[in-house]
N, C-alpha and C positions, 0 to 999 in steps of 0.2 A: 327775818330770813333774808340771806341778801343773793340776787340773781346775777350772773355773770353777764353783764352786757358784751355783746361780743361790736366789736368799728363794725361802720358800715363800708369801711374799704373792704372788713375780711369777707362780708357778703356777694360784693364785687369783685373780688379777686375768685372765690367761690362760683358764680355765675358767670363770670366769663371764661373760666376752667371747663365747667360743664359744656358751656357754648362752642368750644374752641375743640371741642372732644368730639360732639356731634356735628358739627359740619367736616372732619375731618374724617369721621366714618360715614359720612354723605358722600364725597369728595371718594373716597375706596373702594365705595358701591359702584357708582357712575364711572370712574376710571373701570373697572372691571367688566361692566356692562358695555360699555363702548368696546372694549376689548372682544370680548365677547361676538358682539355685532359682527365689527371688521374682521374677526376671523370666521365667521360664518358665512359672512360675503366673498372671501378670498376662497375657503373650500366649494360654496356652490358655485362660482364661477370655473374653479378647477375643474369640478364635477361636468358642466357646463363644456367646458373647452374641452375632454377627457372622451365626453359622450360624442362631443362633435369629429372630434381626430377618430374616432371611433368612424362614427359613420361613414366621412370621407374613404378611410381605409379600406370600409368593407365597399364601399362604391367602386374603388380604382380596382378593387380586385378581381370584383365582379363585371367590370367592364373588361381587364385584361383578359378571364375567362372564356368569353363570349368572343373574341378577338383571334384568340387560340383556338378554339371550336373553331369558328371560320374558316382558320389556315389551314387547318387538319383536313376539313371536310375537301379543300382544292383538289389533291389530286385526283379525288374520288368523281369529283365534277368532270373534270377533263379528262380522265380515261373513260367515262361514261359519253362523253363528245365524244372522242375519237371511234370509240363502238359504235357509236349510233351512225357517224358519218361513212365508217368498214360497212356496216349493215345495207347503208341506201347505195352504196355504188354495187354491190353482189344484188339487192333487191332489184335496182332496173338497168344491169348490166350495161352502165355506163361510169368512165372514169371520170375522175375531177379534171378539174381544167386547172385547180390552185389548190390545192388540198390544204394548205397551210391557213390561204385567206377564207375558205369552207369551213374548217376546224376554230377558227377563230369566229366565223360569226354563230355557228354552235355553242361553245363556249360562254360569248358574251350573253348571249341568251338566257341561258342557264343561272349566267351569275346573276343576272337583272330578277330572276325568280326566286332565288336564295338571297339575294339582297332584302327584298321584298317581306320573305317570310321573318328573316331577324329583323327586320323594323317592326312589324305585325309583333313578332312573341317576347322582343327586349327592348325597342324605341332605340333600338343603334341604326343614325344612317351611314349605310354602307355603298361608296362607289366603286367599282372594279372591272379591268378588263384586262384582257389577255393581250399581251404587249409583244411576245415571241415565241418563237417553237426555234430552239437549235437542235441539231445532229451532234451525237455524244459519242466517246469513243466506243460505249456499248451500243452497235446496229441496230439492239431490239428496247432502245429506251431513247426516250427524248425528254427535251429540259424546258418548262412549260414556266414563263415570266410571267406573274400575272401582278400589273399596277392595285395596290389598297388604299383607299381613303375611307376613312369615318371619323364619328363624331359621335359623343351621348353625354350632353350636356355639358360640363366644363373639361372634358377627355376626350383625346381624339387621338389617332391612329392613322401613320403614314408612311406606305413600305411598298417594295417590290419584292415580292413570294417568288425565289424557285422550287418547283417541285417535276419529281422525276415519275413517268409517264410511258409505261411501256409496253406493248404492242403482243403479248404473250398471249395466248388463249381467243386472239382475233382469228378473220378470216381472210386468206389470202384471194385477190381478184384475181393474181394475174394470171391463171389458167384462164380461168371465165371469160376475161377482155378479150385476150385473144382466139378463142374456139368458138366463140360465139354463135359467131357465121356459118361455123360448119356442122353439121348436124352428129349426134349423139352426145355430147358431154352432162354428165349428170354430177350430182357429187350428194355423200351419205353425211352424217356427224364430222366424219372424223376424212374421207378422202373423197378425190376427183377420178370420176370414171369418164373416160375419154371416149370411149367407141369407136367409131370411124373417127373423131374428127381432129383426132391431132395427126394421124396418119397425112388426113386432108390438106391441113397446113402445110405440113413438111412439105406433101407433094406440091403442092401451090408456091412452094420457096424450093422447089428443085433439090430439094435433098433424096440421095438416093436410100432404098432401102425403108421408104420411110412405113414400108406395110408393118415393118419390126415394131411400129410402135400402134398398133389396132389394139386394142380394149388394155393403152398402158393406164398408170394409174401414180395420181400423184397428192400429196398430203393437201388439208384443207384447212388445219387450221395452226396457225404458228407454234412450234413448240421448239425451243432452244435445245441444240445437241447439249447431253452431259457430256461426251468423249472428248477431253480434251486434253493433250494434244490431240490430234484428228487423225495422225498417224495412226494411231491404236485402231484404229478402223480395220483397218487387217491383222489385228491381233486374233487368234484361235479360232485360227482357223475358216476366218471369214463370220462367225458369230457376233462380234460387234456392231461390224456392218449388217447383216441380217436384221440385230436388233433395233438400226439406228432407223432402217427401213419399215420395220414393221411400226417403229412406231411414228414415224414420218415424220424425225427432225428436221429443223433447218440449220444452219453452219454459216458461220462468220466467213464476208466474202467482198474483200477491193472492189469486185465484180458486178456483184450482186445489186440489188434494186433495197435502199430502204424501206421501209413500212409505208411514210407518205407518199412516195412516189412510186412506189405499187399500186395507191389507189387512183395515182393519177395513172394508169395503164402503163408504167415502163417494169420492164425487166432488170435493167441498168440505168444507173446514177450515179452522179459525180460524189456521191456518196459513201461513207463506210456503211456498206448494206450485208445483206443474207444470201444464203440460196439454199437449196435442196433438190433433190434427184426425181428423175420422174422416170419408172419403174418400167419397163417392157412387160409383155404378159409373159410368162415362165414358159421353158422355150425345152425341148427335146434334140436342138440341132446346135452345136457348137462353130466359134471361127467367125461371128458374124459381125458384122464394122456397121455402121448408123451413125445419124447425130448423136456426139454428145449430149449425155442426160443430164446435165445441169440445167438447172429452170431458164438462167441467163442468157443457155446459149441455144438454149432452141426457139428461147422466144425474143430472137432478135436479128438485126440486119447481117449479122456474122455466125453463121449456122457451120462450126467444122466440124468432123466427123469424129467418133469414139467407138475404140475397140471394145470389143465385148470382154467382160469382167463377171466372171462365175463366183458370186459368192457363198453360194449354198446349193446343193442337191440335195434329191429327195428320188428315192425308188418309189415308180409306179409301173406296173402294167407289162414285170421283166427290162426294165429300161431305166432310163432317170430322166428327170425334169430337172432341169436348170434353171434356180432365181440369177438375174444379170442386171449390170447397168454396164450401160455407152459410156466411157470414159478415157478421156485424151493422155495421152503414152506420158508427157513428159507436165503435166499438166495436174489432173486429179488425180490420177492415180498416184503420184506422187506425195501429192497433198494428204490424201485421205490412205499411203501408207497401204496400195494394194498392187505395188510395182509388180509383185512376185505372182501375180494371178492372170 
């Protein structure tokens, strides 16, 4: 029997075929593996930098948040000053000397304690103060600057806030400043009862007739006229006017004294300010002349006098009672459109 001997090249050719086969599926393992690896390293770092843009975002958002809450809460801080500051001048029936520089250290106060509280419930430090108070073409609003600085960790925050601040639903001094001295002025929610002592006044400023104004009565707490034009005042019949009375608006007024400087004791300011009427007690007798009833001019160095102005009767007793204001011929009456009465 004869056996095929096979070379021992074909063995080697054989064996290095085999060898050359499995290193090269070694070699496609490990290339794939590596692969493998660096794309798992490149997704968790994605994941990584994805998670972090993540947080960052919701950080800045929730910083800007708390920033806007802040601004928001401004006006409500400073119209809460200015009440508080209306409040202590009627409380101990004395005027400010700087209403503006009083308002502002109110103010700062307040911000220093709300400052405070968003550090305490967010770790935002907040600086701030109240930088101005202008006069706006609205008499019964003011425009309230207040400087912002913060910071909360790598975000901060740096601005100058206006906000509008107005004087609506306060309480007017300036009866109180000046009647003080004279005995009877009282005043309910809503109005100023005078008794003797606006008569008192008058007569102490040489105005004649000034007994027409014994138990007058005049509004207490700010409330802007709706009639506007102001003409319409004498519209049907004198019932606008009645109404504007009864409910004791005030009316836009060159004249007139603005809100701060009301609490500093004046009547009149260089101001676009307010005014409002102050009432006689309802009267049986017609033809009668007194100070004009504008708040401005009775409570000031220039007291001229006003025709009586019937704007409403009322039958009592066989007779009539007459509601009336004092008012100047070519003046309010004009203005508030009661030429004809």
């Amino acid at each position: 029997m004869k056996f095929k001997v096979k070379k021992k090249k074909d063995y080697e050719n054989k064996n290095l075929f085999n060898d050359e086969k499995g290193n090269f599926s070694i070699m496609i393992s490990g290339l794939l593996l590596i692969g493998f690896l660096i794309l798992s390293i490149v997704v968790l770092n994605i994941a990584i930098d994805h998670g972090n843009e993540n947080r960052e975002i919701t950080s800045s958002e929730n910083f800007q948040y708390i920033m806007n809450d802040y601004v928001r809460n401004l006006p409500l801080v400073e119209r809460e000053a200015l009440e508080e500051l209306s409040e202590e001048v009627i409380r101990n029936e004395r005027s400010c000397l700087d209403s503006k520089g009083d308002l502002k250290e109110i103010v700062d106060e307040k911000l220093s304690i709300k400052n405070q509280e968003y550090y305490d419930n967010f770790n935002v430090q907040i600086n701030s103060s109240l930088i101005a108070i202008e006069n706006t073409s609205n008499p019964f609003s003011y425009k309230f600057k207040t400087y912002i600085s913060s910071t909360k960790g790598d975000y901060s925050f740096e601005n100058v806030i206006s906000s509008d601040v107005d004087c609506i639903g306060l309480k007017d001094p300036v009866p109180l400043l000046y009647c003080k001295d004279y005995y009877g002025i009282s005043h309910d929610e809503r109005s100023y009862h005078y008794g003797d002592s606006l008569s008192e006044f008058l007569r102490g400023n040489g105005v004649e007739n000034h007994s027409f104004y014994i138990n007058a009565s005049s509004p207490f707490i700010i409330r802007k006229c709706p009639y506007d034009p102001y003409r319409h005042h004498g519209d049907d019949g004198g019932k606008v006017m009645k109404n504007c009375r009864d409910n004791g608006y005030y009316h836009e007024s060159r004249d007139g004294a603005c809100y701060l400087c009301r609490l500093e004791g004046r009547s009149g300011c260089e101001h676009y300010g307010f005014e409002t009427f102050i009432n006689p007690q309802r009267t049986n007798e017609t033809g009668l002349v007194s100070a004009c009833g504008s708040d401005h001019v009775i409570f000031s160095d220039d007291i001229y006098p006003g025709v009586e102005v019937i704007y409403n009767n009322e039958s009592a007793g066989g007779g009539c009672v007459y509601e009336i204001l004092y008012l100047d011929p070519h003046g309010h009456k004009v203005k508030y459109g009661m030429s004809d009465y």
